[in-house]
Phi, psi and omega in degrees: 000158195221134211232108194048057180083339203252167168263133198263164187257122206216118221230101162208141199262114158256038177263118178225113163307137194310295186308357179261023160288176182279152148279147211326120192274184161273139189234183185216125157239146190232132190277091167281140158256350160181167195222112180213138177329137187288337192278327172274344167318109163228187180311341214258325168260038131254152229307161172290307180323328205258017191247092149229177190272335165292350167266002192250298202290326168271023173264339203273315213256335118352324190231013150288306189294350190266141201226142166282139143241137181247139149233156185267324191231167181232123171299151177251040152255336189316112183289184188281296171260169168312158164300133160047038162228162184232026167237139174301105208288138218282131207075014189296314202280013165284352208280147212058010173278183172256067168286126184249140182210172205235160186188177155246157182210171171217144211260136165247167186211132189250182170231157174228147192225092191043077114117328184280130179272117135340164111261197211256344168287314201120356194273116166325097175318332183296343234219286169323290193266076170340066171242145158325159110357164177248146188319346189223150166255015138234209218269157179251016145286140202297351167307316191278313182308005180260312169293132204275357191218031181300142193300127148316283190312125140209184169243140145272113186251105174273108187289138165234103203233183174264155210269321196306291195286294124294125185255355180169186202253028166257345182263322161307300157328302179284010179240151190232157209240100175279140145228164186059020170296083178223333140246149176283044174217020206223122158321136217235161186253077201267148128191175207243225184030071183254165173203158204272143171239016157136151237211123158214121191281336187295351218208353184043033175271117162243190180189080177273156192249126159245118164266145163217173197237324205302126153262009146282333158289316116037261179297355186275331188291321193306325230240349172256344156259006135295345189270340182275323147335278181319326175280298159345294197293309175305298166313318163288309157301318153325308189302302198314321199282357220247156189307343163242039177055320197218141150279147165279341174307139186227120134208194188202147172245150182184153167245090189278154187044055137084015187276183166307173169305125140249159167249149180241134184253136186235164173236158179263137172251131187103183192299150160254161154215169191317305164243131179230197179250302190261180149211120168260115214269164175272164170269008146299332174281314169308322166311327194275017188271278190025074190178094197275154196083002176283169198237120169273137205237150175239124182304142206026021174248188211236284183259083144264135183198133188249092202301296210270323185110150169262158187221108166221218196272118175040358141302127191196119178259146205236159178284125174246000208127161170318101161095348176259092164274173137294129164259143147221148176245000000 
């Protein structure tokens, strides 16, 4: 695939040293059973326990959020090794070059309104985390800091990618955020002038920050990560009444090797439980990826926390949070 003229360069290590696994974690193994385009994606091709329509739809709406990222350049802050590793960290021996390369992320959004943050429920952040207000009262894009009349209104829209794939805000500068990539006939949503809003390398968590004023863009990212929030919630509770409690269901959305959106379905095989440490993919399911930065999402469940991360074949998922890990390879 080719990006402004150039070929893009797409590097994946399917190596992992025994010594950088965990001692023994508690683990879970998860199966993929199929990997299929989002535009072919139906009800029909989930497991039969997991074929309802609230599980279909918050796979649907899991993947309005997922966004293509490309970045251009390799930071020369990027270290030689992994935190607490003897494996090399990926791109070191790159730095400053123009390598371009693609990965996924998924997007969250506040609204922010004279200085007060939203969330996708409507609940003030300030109030929800006791955190302040934003330091300023209209929107801080360079249009309005241009303007003599800048918007009160604005949105923050949070790239949730991996620190490996974007590393810091010098990579950040160079990188652009696709949406609506889900077929090449379908007009793609682009934007860049991004910035990092925090970084954790020990934990491979990155978070880039988009500001915007467009209010048609604005409410369109708002009203699609609220619906997935609601679903979410909705799914959860469902989960909760059915008799073995939890689904086994896994997926994950990407876009490998810089293509449209897939979804990949995984089922966990053996008992599941609330908290474990690990998770280990077959190498078919790791084949079925390549999309560093993707967000594995496990179905109706609530604090799942992935202590240690998953370690496979050149793959390793990281702690992100309630419901969430990271992929990276």
């Amino acid at each position: 695939m080719e990006l402004n003229g150039e070929r893009l360069k797409m590097n994946f290590n399917t190596e992992i040293n025994k010594e950088d696994l965990d001692d023994k974690p508690r683990i879970m193994n998860a199966t993929c059973t199929k990997t299929i385009p989002l535009v072919s994606f139906t009800m029909a091709d989930l497991p039969d326990k997991d074929r309802n329509k609230d599980a279909y739809d918050l796979i649907m709406a899991a993947a309005n959020k997922t966004v293509r990222i490309t970045v251009s350049i390799v930071s020369p802050h990027r270290p030689n090794l992994w935190p607490k590793m003897s494996r090399p960290y990926p791109l070191y021996k790159e730095k400053l070059s123009n390598n371009i390369r693609t990965g996924t992320g998924e997007i969250d959004v506040c609204k922010v309104i004279d200085g007060y943050k939203y969330n996708a429920q409507l609940v003030r952040e300030d109030v929800l985390l006791g955190e302040s207000e934003t330091p300023y009262k209209t929107c801080p894009c360079e249009t309005c800091q241009q303007s003599d009349k800048p918007s009160n209104t604005w949105w923050e829209v949070f790239v949730h990618t991996a620190t490996h794939f974007v590393f810091d805000d010098v990579e950040a500068r160079h990188t652009t955020c696709d949406l609506f990539y889900d077929d090449q006939d379908i007009p793609m949503v682009s934007f860049d002038k991004v910035s990092v809003h925090s970084v954790n390398t020990l934990k491979d968590k990155c978070v880039l920050k988009y500001v915007t004023c467009d209010v048609a863009r604005g409410d369109q990212l708002f009203k699609i990560v609220k619906i997935f929030e609601e679903l979410k919630h909705k799914v959860s509770e469902t989960y909760m009444w059915r008799p073995n409690h939890l689904s086994k269901l896994k997926f994950l959305v990407t876009h490998p090797q810089a293509g449209c959106k897939q979804i990949t379905v995984y089922e966990s095989n053996g008992s599941d439980t609330t908290h474990f440490d690990s998770i280990t993919l077959s190498e078919t399911a790791c084949r079925c990826l390549l999309s560093c930065g993707a967000c594995f999402h496990s179905i109706g469940k609530k604090n799942i926390f992935f202590r240690h991360g998953l370690q496979s074949i050149g793959y390793r998922v990281m702690p992100a949070g309630p419901n969430e890990v990271y992929l990276r390879h």
